[in-house]
N, C-alpha and C positions, 0 to 999 in steps of 0.2 A: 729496631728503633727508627732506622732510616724513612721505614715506612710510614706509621705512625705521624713521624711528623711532615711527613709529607701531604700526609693526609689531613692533620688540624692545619697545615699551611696553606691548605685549599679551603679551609671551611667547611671541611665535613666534620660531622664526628666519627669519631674511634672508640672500639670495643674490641679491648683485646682479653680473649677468646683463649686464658695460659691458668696453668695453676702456678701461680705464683705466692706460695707457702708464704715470705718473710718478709720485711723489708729491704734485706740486701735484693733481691727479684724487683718489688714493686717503688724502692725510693727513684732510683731512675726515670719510671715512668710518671710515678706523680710531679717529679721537678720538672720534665719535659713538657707531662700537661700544662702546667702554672705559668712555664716560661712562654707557651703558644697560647695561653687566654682562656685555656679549658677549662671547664668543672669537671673533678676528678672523684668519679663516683667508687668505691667498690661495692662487688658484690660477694658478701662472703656465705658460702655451703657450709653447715658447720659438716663436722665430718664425720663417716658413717663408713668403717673399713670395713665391715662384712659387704657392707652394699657394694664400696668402692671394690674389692677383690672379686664380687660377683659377679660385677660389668664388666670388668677388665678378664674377667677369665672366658668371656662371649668373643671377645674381641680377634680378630684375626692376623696374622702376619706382623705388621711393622707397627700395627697400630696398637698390638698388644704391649703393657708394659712388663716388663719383669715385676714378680710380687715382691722383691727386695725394694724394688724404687716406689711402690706404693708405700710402704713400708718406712722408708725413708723421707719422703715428703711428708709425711702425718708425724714423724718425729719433729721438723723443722715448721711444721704448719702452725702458723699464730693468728688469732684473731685481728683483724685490722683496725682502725678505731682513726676518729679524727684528730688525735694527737700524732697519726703519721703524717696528717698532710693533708689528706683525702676532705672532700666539700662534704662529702653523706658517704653513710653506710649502710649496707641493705642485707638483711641475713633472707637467704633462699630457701625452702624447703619443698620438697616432693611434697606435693597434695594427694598421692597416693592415687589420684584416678588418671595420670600421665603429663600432667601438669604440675607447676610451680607457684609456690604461696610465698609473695615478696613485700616483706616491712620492712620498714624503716627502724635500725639499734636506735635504742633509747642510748644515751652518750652523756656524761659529766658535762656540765654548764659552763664556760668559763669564769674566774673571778669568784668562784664560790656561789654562784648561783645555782639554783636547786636545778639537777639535770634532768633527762626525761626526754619526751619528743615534743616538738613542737605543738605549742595548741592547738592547731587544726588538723593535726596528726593523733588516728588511735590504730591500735593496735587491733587486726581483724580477729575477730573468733576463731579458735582452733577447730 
């Protein structure tokens, strides 16, 4: 965290780079953003544990995880949404040829207005 905000206290931006499953992980850093002036983006992977246990079984040494902690994170793992906090939310998917295909969740309106994305925002063909 120290870093982080050393970092929005410079004027850069910050991407941290954690699977951070829940809000007890991610409310800290959203409050830290908001309180440094930041727009607090996530980006959420939905989640894919054959894939995840596939990558993670290539992995070597320290970097490998145990399949219990995969396992574990995917039981605590919740979708993020702008009633945590967050300015936008961006679901990621593998495009299959080694790249990533990033929109924007469609999100509840506040005040009962019809939700959805923004009008200048659609959703790209699959």
């Amino acid at each position: 965290m120290r870093l982080v905000e050393e970092t929005l206290a410079s004027g850069r931006p910050v991407a941290v780079d954690n699977t951070n499953p829940s809000p007890r992980e991610w409310g800290p850093l959203i409050a830290l953003g908001h309180a440094m002036g930041a727009t607090v983006t996530a980006y959420w992977f939905p989640p894919d544990l054959d894939g995840s246990l596939r990558r993670n079984a290539a992995r070597q040494g320290r970097e490998r995880v145990p399949d219990v902690g995969v396992h574990d994170t995917l039981r605590r793992l919740r979708r993020p949404s702008l009633a945590d906090g967050f300015d936008a939310v961006h679901e990621v998917r593998f495009d299959g040829a080694g790249g990533f295909q990033v929109r924007p969740l469609p999100h509840p309106a506040p005040h009962g207005r019809r939700g959805g994305l923004p009008r200048d925002q659609s959703w790209p063909a699959s």
